[in-house]
C-alpha positions as CSV (number, residue, x, y, z in Angstrom):
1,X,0.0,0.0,0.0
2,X,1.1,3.6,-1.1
3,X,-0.3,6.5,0.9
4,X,-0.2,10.0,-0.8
5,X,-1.1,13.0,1.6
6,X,-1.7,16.5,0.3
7,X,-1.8,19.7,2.2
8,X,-1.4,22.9,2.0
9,X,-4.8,24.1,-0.4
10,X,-7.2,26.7,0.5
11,X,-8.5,30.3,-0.6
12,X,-6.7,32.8,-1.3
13,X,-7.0,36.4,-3.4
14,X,-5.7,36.9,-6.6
15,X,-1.6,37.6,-6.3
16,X,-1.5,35.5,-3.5
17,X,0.5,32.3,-2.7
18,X,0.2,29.0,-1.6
19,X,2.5,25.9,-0.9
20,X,1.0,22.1,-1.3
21,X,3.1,19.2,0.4
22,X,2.7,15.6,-0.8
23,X,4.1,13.3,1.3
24,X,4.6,9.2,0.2
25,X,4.3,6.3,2.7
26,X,3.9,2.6,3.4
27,X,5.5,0.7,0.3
28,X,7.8,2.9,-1.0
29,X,10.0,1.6,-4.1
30,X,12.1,3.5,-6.2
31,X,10.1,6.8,-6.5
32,X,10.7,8.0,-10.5
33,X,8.9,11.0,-11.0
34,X,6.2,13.3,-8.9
35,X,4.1,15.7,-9.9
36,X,1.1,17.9,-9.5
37,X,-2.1,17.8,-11.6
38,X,-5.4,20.0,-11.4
39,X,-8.8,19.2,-12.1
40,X,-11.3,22.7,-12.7
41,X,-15.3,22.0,-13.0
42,X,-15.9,20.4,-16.1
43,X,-12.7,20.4,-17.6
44,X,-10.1,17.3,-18.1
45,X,-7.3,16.6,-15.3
46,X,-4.2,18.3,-16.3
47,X,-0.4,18.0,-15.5
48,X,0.7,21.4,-13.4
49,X,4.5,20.4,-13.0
50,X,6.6,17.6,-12.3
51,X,9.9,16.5,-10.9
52,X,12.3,13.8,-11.7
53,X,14.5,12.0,-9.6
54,X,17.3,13.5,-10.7
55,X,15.7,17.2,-10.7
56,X,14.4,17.6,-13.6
57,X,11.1,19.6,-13.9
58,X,8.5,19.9,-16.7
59,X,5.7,22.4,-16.3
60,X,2.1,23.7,-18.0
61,X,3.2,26.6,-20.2
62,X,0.2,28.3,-18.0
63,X,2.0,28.1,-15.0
64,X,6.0,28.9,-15.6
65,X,7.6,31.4,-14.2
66,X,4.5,31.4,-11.3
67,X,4.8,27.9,-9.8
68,X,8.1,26.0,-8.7
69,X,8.1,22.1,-8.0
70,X,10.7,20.6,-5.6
71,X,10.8,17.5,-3.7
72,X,12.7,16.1,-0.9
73,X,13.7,12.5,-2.0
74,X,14.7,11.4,2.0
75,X,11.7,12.4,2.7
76,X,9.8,11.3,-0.1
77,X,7.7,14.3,-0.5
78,X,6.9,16.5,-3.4
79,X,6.2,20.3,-3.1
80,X,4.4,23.2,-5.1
81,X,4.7,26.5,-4.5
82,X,2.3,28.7,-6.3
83,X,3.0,32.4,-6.8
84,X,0.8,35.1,-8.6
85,X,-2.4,33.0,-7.9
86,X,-4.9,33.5,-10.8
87,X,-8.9,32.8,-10.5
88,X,-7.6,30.5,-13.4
89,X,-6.0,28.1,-11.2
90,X,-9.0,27.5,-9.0
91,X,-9.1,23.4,-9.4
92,X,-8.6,20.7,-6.8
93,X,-4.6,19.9,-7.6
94,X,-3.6,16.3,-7.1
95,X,-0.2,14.2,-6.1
96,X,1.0,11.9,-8.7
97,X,4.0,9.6,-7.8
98,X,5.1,7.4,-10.6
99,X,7.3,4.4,-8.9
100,X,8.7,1.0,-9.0
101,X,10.4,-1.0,-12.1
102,X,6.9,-1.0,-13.8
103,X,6.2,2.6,-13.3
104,X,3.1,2.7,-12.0
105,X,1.3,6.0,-10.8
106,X,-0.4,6.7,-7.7
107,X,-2.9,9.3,-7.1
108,X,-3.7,11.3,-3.3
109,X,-6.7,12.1,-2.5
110,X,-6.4,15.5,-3.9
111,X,-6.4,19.3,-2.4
112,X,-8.9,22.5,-2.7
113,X,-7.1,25.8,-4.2
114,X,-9.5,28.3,-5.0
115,X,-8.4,31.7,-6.0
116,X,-10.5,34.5,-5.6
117,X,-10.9,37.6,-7.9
């Protein structure tokens, strides 16, 4: 069993800032990549940003130079901070961790952001 645990969501105005944690437990093997994906009403999930093992990060074109992904491999947790928070970005943002030889992905529970105007 993998556990993903998000925090960090809420509401906040327009131009603010927020910072999610995802922290892994229980069976942890050979964590490849973890990321950050958002779901808005009515609208597909979408990849926000994600991180490599070695460091490497990909994001949304939507969200660079705003949002910066990290991760702490010891600890096994992923981070997003968001900057210049947009109504736009109002979405429940969910924990991706793609691990083990058959990359598989696991999913948290997923976290509230809403952005106010």
């Amino acid at each position: 069993q993998v556990h993903l645990v998000e925090s960090g969501g809420g509401l906040v105005q327009t131009g603010g800032s927020l910072r999610l944690s995802c922290a892994a437990s229980g069976s942890i093997f050979g964590i490849d990549t973890m990321g950050w994906y958002r779901q808005a009403p009515g609208k597909q999930r979408e990849l926000v940003a994600d991180i490599t093992s070695g460091g490497i990060t990909n994001y949304a074109d939507s969200v660079k130079g705003r949002f910066t992904i990290s991760r702490d491999n010891a600890e096994n947790t992923a981070y997003l901070q968001m900057n210049s928070l947009k109504p736009e970005d109002t979405a429940v943002y969910f924990c991706n961790v793609v691990m083990g030889l058959l990359k598989l992905p696991y999913w948290g529970q997923g976290t509230q952001v809403t952005v106010s105007s």
